[in-house]
C-alpha positions in Angstrom: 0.0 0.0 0.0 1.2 3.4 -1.1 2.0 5.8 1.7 0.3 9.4 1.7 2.4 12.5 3.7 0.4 14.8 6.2 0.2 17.7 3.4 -1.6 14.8 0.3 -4.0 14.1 3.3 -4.8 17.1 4.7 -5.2 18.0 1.0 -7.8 14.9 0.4 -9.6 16.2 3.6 -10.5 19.4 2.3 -11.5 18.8 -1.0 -14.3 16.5 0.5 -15.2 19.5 2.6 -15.1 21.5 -0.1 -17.6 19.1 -2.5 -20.2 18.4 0.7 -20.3 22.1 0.4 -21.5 21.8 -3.2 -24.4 19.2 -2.7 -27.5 19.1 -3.9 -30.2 18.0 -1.1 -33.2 19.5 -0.9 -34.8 17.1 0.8 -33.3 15.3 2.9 -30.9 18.5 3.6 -28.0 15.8 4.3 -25.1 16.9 2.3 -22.1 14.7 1.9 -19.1 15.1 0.2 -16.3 12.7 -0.9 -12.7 12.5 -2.4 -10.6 9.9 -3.8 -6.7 10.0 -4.4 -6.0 8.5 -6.9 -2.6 6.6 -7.4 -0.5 9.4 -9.6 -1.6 11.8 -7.2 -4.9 13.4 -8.6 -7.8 13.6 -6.5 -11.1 13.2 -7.5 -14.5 14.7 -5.7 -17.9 14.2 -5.8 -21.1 15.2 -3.8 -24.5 13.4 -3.5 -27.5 15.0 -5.8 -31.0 13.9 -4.9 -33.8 14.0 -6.9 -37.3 14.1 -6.3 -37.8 10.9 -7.5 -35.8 9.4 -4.3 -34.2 6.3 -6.3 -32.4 8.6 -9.0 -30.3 10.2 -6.7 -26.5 9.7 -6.2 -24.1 9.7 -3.3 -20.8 11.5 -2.9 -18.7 8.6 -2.9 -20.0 7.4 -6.6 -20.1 10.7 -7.7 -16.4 11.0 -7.2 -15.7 7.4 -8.5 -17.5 7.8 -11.3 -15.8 10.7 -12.1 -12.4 9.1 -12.0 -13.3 6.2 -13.9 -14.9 8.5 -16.7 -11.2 10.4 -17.0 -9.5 6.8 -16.6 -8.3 6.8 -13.2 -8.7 3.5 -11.4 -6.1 3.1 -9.3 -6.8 4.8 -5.6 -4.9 4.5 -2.4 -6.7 6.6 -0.4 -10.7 7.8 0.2 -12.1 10.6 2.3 -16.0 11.0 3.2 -17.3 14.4 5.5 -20.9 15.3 5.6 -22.6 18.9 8.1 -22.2 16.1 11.1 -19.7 17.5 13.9 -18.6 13.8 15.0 -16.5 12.1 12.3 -19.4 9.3 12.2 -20.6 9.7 8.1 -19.1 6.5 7.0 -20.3 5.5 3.2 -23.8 4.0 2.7 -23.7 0.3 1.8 -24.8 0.4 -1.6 -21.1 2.9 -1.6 -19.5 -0.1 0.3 -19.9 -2.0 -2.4 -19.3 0.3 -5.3 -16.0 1.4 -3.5 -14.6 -2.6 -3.2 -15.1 -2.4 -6.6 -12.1 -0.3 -6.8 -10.5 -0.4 -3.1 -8.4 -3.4 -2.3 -9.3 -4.6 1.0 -6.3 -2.5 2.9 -7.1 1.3 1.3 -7.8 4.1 4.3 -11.1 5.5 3.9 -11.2 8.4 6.4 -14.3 9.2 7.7 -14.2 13.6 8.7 -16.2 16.0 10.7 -17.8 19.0 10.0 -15.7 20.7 12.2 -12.0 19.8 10.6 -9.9 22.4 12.0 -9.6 25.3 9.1 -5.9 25.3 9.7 -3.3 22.5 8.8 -3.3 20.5 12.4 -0.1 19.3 13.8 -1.6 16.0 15.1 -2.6 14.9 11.5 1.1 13.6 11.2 0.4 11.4 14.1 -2.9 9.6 12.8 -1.4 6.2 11.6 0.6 6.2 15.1 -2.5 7.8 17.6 -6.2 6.7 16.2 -6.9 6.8 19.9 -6.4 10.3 21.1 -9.7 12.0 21.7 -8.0 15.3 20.0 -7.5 12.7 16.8 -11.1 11.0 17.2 -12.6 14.6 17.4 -12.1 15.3 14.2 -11.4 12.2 11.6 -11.7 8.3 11.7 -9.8 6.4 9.6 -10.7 2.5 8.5 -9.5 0.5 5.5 -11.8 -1.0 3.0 -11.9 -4.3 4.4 -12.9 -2.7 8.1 -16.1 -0.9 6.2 -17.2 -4.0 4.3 -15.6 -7.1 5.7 -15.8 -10.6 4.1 -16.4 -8.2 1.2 -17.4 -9.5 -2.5 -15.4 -8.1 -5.5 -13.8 -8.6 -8.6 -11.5 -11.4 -7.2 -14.5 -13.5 -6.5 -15.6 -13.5 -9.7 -12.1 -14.5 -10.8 -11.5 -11.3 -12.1 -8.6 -9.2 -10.6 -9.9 -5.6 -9.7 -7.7 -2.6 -10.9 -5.6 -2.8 -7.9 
């Protein structure tokens, strides 16, 4: 698995602030935002859009796949999810489970942010892999791999197919 520094993190954070800040939800007034890092260092966001018909609406975490896969990226080692909740506690929807492992290998970091991400660069981000624990760390971002989110997960390799990781 492919290492990411404090400033490619902090980086990832921010744009999925930035894309919750650009969702569309009306109704449920919910709004999520997501970004994926993709392997040669691009990142990709995405927000959800509802719709008034309920079913053709789409979450943040698709969005910002879809988007990568669209300009050929496919290759991620790295996934961020915020949403207006103060507690890092948005973790992707199942049906985003799924669509992620479709991309993810089991051991990819999917960090889960609050609303209230410190607007400044903090100096404990450097420390996350090393501290999960500290309540100043759990305040503001939980991270998990793919496998933690969705274990016993079904993808590509149990179709005999081997996934673009």
């Amino acid at each position: 698995m492919t290492s990411i520094d404090t400033q490619q993190l902090d980086k990832l954070i921010r744009v999925s602030l930035s894309y919750r800040d650009r969702a569309y939800a009306p109704y449920s007034k919910f709004r999520v935002g997501a970004a994926l890092l993709t392997a040669d260092g691009q990142i990709f966001g995405g927000c959800n859009v509802e719709n008034a018909s309920y079913g053709a609406g789409i979450c943040a975490e698709r969005t910002a796949v879809v988007k990568a896969i669209s300009e050929g990226q496919n290759k991620f080692i790295a996934v961020a999810v915020t949403s207006d909740v103060p507690s890092p506690t948005t973790s992707p929807c199942g049906i985003c489970r799924q669509f992620l492992r479709e991309f993810l290998s089991p051991s990819i970091p999917i960090y889960i942010i609050s609303s209230e991400y410190p607007s400044e660069l903090p100096s404990w981000l450097d420390k996350l892999d090393q501290d999960q624990e500290s309540d100043e760390i759990k305040k503001y971002v939980v991270k998990m791999t793919m496998e933690e989110l969705l274990p016993s997960s079904f993808g590509p390799d149990n179709l005999g197919m081997q996934g673009p990781q």
